[in-house]
C-alpha positions as CSV (number, residue, x, y, z in Angstrom):
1,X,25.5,16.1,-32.2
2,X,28.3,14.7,-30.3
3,X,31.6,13.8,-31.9
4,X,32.2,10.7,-29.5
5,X,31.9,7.8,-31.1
6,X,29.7,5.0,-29.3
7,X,30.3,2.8,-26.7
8,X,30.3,-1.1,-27.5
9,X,27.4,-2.3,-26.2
10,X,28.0,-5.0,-22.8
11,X,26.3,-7.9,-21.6
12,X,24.6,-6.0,-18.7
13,X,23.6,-3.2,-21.3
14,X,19.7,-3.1,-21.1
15,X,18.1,-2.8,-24.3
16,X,16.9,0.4,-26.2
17,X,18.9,2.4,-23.1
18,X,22.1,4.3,-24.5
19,X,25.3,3.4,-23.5
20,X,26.1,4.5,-20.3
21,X,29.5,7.1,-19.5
22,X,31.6,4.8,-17.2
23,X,33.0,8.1,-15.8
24,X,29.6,9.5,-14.7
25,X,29.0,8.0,-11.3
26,X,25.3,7.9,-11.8
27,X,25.4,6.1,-14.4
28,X,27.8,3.4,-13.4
29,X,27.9,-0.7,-14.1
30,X,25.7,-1.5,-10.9
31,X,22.8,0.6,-12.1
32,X,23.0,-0.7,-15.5
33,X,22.8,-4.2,-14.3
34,X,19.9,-3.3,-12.3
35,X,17.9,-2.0,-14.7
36,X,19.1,-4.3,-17.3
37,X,18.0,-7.4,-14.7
38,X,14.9,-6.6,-14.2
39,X,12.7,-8.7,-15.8
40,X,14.5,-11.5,-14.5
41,X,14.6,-10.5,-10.8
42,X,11.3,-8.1,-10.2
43,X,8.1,-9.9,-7.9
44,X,6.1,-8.1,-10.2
45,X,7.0,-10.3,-13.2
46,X,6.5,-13.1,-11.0
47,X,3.6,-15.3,-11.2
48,X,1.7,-14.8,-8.0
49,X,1.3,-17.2,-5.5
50,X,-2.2,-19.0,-4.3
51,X,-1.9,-17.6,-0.6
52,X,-4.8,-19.6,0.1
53,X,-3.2,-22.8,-0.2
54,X,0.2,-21.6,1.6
55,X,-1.7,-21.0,5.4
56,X,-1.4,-23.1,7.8
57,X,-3.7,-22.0,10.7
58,X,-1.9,-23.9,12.9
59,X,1.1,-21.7,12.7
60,X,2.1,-18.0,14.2
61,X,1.6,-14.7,11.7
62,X,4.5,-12.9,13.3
63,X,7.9,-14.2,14.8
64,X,7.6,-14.0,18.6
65,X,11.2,-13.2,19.3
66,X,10.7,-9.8,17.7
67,X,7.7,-8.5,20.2
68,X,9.6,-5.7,22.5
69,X,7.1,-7.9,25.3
70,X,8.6,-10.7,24.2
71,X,10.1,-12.1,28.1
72,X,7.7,-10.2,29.7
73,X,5.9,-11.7,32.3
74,X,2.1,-10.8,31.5
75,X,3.2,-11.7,28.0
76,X,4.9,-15.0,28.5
77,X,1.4,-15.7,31.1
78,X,-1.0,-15.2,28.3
79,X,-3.2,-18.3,27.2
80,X,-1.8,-19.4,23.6
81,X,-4.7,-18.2,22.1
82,X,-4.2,-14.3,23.4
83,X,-0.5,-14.6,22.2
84,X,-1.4,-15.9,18.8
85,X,-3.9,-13.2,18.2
86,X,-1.5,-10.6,19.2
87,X,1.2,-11.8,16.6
88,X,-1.6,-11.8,13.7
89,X,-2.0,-8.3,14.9
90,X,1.5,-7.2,14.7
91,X,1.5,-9.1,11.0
92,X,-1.5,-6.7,10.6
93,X,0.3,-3.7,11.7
94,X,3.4,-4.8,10.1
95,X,1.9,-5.0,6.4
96,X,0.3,-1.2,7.1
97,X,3.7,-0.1,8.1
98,X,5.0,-1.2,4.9
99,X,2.2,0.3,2.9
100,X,2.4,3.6,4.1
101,X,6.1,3.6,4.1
102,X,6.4,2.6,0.3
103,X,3.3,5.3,-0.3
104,X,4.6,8.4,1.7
105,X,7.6,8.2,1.7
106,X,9.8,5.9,-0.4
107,X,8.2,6.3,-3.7
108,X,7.8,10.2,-3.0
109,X,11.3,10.2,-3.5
110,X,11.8,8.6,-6.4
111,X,9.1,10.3,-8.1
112,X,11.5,13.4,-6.9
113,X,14.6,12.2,-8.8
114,X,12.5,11.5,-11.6
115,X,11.4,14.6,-11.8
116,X,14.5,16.2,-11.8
117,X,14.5,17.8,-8.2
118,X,17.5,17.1,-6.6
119,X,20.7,19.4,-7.5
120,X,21.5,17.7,-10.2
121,X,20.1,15.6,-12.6
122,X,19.9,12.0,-13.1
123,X,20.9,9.9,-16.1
124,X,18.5,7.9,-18.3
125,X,19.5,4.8,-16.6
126,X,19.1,6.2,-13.0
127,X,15.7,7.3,-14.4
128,X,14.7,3.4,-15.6
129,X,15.9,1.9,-12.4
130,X,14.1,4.5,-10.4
131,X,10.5,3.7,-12.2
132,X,11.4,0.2,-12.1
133,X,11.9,0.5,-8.3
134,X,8.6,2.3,-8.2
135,X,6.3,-0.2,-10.2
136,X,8.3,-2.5,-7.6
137,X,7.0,-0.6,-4.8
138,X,3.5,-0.1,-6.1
139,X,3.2,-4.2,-6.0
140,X,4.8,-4.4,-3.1
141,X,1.7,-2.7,-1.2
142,X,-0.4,-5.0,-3.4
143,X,1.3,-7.6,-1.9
144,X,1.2,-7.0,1.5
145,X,-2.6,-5.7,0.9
146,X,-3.5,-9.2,-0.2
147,X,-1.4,-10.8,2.8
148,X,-3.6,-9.0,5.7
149,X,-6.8,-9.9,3.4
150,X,-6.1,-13.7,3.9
151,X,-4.7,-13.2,7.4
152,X,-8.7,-11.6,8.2
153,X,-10.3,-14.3,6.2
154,X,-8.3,-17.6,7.7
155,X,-8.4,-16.1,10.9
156,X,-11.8,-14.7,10.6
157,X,-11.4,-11.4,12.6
158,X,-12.1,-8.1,11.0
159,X,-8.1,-6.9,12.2
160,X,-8.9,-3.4,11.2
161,X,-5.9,-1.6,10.5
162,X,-7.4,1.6,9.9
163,X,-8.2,2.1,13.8
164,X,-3.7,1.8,14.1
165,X,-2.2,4.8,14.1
166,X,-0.1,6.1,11.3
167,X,3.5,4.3,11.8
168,X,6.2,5.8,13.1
169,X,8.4,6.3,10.5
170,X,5.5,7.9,8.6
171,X,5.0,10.5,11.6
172,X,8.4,11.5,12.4
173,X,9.1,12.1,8.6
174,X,5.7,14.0,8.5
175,X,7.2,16.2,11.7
176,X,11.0,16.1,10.2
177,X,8.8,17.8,7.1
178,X,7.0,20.5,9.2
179,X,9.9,22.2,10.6
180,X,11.6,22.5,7.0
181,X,12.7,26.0,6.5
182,X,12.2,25.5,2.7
183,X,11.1,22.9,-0.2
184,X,14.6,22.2,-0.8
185,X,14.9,20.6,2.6
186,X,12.1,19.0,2.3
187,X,12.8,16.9,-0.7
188,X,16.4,16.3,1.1
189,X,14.2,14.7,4.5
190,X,12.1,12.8,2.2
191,X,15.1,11.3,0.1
192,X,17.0,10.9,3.4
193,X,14.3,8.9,4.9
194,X,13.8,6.8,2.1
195,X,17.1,5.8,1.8
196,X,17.2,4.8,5.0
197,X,14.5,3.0,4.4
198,X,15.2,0.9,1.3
199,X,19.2,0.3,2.8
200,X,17.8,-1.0,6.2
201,X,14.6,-2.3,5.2
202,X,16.6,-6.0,4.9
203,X,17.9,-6.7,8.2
204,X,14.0,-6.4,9.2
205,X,12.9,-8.3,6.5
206,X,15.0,-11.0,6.7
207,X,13.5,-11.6,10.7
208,X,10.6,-12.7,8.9
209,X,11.9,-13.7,5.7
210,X,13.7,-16.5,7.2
211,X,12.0,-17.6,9.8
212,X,11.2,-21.2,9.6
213,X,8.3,-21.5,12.6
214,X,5.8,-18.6,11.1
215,X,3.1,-18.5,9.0
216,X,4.6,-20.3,5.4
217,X,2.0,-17.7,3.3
218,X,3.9,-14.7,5.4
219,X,7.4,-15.4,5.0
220,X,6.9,-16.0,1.8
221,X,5.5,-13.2,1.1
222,X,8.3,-11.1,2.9
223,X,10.8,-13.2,1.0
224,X,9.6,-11.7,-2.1
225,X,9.5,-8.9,-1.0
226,X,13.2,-8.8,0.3
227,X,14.6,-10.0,-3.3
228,X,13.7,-6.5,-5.0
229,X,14.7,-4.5,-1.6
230,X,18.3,-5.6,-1.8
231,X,18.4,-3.8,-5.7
232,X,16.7,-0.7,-4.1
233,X,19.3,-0.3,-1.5
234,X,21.5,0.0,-4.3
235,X,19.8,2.1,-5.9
236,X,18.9,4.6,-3.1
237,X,22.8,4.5,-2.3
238,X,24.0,5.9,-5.5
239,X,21.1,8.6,-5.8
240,X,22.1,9.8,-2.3
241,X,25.6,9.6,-2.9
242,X,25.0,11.8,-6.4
243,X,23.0,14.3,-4.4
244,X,25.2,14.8,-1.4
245,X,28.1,15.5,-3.4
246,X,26.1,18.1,-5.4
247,X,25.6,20.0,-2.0
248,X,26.8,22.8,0.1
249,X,28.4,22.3,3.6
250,X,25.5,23.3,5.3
251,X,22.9,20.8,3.4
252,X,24.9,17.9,3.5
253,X,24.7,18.8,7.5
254,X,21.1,19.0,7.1
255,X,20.9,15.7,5.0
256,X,23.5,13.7,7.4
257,X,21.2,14.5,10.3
258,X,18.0,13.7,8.1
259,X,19.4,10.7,8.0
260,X,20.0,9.4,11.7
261,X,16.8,10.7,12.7
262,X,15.1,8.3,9.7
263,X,16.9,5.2,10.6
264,X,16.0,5.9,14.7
265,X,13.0,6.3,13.1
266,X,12.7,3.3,11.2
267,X,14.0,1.2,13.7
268,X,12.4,2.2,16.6
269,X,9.5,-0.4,18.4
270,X,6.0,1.7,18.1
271,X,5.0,1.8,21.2
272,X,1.7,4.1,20.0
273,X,0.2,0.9,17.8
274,X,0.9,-1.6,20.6
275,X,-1.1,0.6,23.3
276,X,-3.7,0.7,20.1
277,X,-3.5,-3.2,20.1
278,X,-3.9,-3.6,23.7
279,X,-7.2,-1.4,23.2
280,X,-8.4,-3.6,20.2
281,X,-7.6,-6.7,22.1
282,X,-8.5,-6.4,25.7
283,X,-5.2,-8.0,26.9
284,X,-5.6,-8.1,30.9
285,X,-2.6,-6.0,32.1
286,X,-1.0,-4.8,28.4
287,X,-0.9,-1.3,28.9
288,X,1.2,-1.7,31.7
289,X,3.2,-4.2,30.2
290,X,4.0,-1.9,27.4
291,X,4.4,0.9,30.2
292,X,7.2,-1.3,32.2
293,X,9.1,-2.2,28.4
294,X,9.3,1.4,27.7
295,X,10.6,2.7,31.5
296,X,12.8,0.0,31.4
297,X,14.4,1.3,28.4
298,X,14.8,-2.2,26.9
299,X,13.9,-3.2,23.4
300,X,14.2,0.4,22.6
301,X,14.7,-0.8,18.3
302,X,13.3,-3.7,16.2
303,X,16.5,-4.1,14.6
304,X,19.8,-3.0,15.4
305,X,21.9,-4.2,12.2
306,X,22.8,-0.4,10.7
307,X,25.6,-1.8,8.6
308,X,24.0,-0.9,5.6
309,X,23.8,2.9,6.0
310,X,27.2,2.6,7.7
311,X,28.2,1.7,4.9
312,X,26.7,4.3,3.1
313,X,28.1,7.3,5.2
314,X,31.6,5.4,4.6
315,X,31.2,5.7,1.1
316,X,30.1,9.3,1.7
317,X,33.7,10.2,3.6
318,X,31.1,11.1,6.4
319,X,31.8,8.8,9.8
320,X,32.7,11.6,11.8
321,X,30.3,13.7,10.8
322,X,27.6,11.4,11.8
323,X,26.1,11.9,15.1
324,X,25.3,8.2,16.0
325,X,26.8,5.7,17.6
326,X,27.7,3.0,15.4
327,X,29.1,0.5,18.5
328,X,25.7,-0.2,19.2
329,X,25.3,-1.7,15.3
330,X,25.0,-5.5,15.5
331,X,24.1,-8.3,13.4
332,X,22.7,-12.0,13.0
333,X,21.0,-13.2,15.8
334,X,22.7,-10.4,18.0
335,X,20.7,-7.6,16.6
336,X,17.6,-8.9,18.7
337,X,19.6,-9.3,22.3
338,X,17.1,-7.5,24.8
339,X,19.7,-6.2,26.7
340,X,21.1,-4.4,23.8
C-alpha cells in the first residue's frame, strides 16, 4: 500500500475516480474535467430532439458552398430541383461518412487504449474519458442514422447509402493498414488516423453546424454533434501525445507520417461517391463535371483549417519533422476559397 498520503479532492474531481497525480501527464486537470463534465455536456444525456417537427422541406440538406462543383457551370445550370436533390445526397453521403468513420476507425482506437495496447498504459481517468468518448461515438452514429432516415421519409426517395462507396478516410486507413510491417504499426495508423479525425473533425462540422440557410433538423443535428467533438479532440491530443513520447525514433517517424496521410485523407473531396451520385442521379453532364474539378486541380480538400493538429505537432516538438505544408492552413470563411 502506498505511503503517500491522499490528494484533496477538487471541484473538477469526478466522483468514485481516485485522485489524479498532477505530475503524470496523462492524468492531468483537462482530462479530469472531461470526465468529471460529462453528464453535464454529453448528447447522449440529452433529451432527443423530435426531427420530425424541425424539417422544413423547403430548405437545402447540405450547404452549397461546400460542393467541390459548386461554380461549375453544368452545376450552377441545373434546374433547382436537380441541385436540391444532389445536396440531400451529399447529407446522405455525409452522415455514412461519419458512421463508418466513428465505427472503423475512431472508436477502434480507443477501444486500443482501453485495452492497454499502446507503449504504455493509460490512467484510470484516461480510461473513463476514453469510454465516455466511445458511448459518445456509439450515439453519435445513432444520430446521424436517424438524420438520413427522416431526410428519406420528408424527401421520399429511398437515398440508399449502401450503393456509395466506402469513404475515403475509411479506404486509405484500410490501405495505410495493409502495408503495415507489424501489429504494432497498425495500432499506431489506427490511433494516428483517429486523432486526426476527432482534432479536425470541427472545422467540418462547424460548415454545417453553423449554417443558418440549411436544413434546421441537419444543423442541428451536427451542432450536437460538434459539442462532444471539441472534448474528444482533447482527449485524442493527450493520448497521442502520451504515446509518441513513449516511442522510438523510428515509430514516432512512422506515426508523424501516419498522421499527414490521415488528415489528407480526411480532408480530401471524394471524388469516388460523387461519380457514384452522378450514377444514382442521372445528372446530364456530371461525370464530366466531376472530371474537369479534378483536372483542374481545384477544390482538391473540404476543409483546409489544420490548425488543430498543428497545434498538436507543436505540442509534440515536431514542426519540422512534419512533411506538410502548413502555409496552405486557413481558417473562417478562407478555408473554402476555390482557388486555394
Amino acid at each position: 500500500m502506498s505511503s503517500r498520503a491522499p490528494e484533496e479532492p477538487t471541484e473538477i474531481q469526478p466522483p468514485e475516480i481516485p485522485a489524479h497525480d498532477p505530475d503524470d501527464p496523462v492524468e492531468n486537470a483537462v482530462i479530469a474535467r472531461l470526465a468529471g463534465n460529462w453528464h453535464r455536456r454529453a448528447a447522449v444525456k440529452r433529451e432527443e430532439p423530435r426531427l420530425a417537427d424541425l424539417f422544413e422541406l423547403a430548405r437545402d440538406d447540405y450547404p452549397e458552398k461546400i460542393l467541390p462543383f459548386r461554380d461549375h457551370p453544368t452545376f450552377r445550370a441545373l434546374p433547382p430541383e436537380d441541385r436540391a436533390r444532389l445536396l440531400s445526397w451529399a447529407w446522405i453521403s455525409y452522415n455514412r461518412t461519419t458512421v463508418l468513420l466513428e465505427g472503423q476507425i475512431v472508436n477502434p482506437a480507443f477501444q486500443l487504449g482501453l485495452d492497454g495496447k499502446f507503449p504504455q498504459p493509460v490512467g484510470e481517468l484516461m480510461q473513463r474519458s476514453l469510454a465516455q468518448a466511445m458511448v459518445d461515438e456509439q450515439y453519435h452514429t445513432l444520430m446521424h442514422l436517424n438524420a438520413s432516415a427522416v431526410t428519406r421519409r420528408m424527401r421520399k426517395e429511398a437515398f440508399a447509402d449502401t450503393v456509395l462507396p466506402k469513404p475515403l478516410v475509411v479506404r486509405e486507413h484500410e490501405a495505410r493498414l495493409a502495408s503495415c510491417a507489424d501489429e504494432r504499426e497498425r495500432r499506431l495508423t489506427t490511433l494516428a488516423f483517429a486523432t486526426v479525425a476527432e482534432i479536425s473533425i470541427n472545422a467540418y462540422l462547424n460548415l454545417i453546424a453553423e449554417d443558418t440557410e440549411i436544413q434546421p433538423v441537419n444543423s442541428a443535428t451536427v451542432r450536437i454533434h460538434n459539442r462532444d467533438e471539441y472534448c474528444h479532440a482533447s482527449i485524442c491530443a493527450v493520448l497521442a501525445e502520451q504515446v509518441h513520447h513513449a516511442l522510438g525514433d523510428a515509430e514516432r517517424r512512422f506515426f508523424l507520417d501516419s498522421l499527414v496521410a490521415g488528415l489528407e485523407a480526411f480532408v480530401g473531396n471524394d471524388f469516388r461517391a460523387w461519380h457514384r451520385i452522378m450514377a444514382e442521379t442521372g445528372i446530364r453532364g456530371g461525370h464530366e463535371m466531376l472530371d474537369d474539378i479534378q483536372q483542374a486541380g481545384g477544390r482538391k480538400r473540404l476543409v483546409q483549417d489544420f490548425s488543430g493538429l498543428r497545434k498538436l505537432v507543436e505540442s509534440l516538438d515536431a514542426v519540422d519533422d512534419v512533411d506538410f505544408d502548413w502555409s496552405r492552413s486557413v481558417t473562417g470563411s478562407d478555408a473554402l476559397s476555390p482557388t486555394r
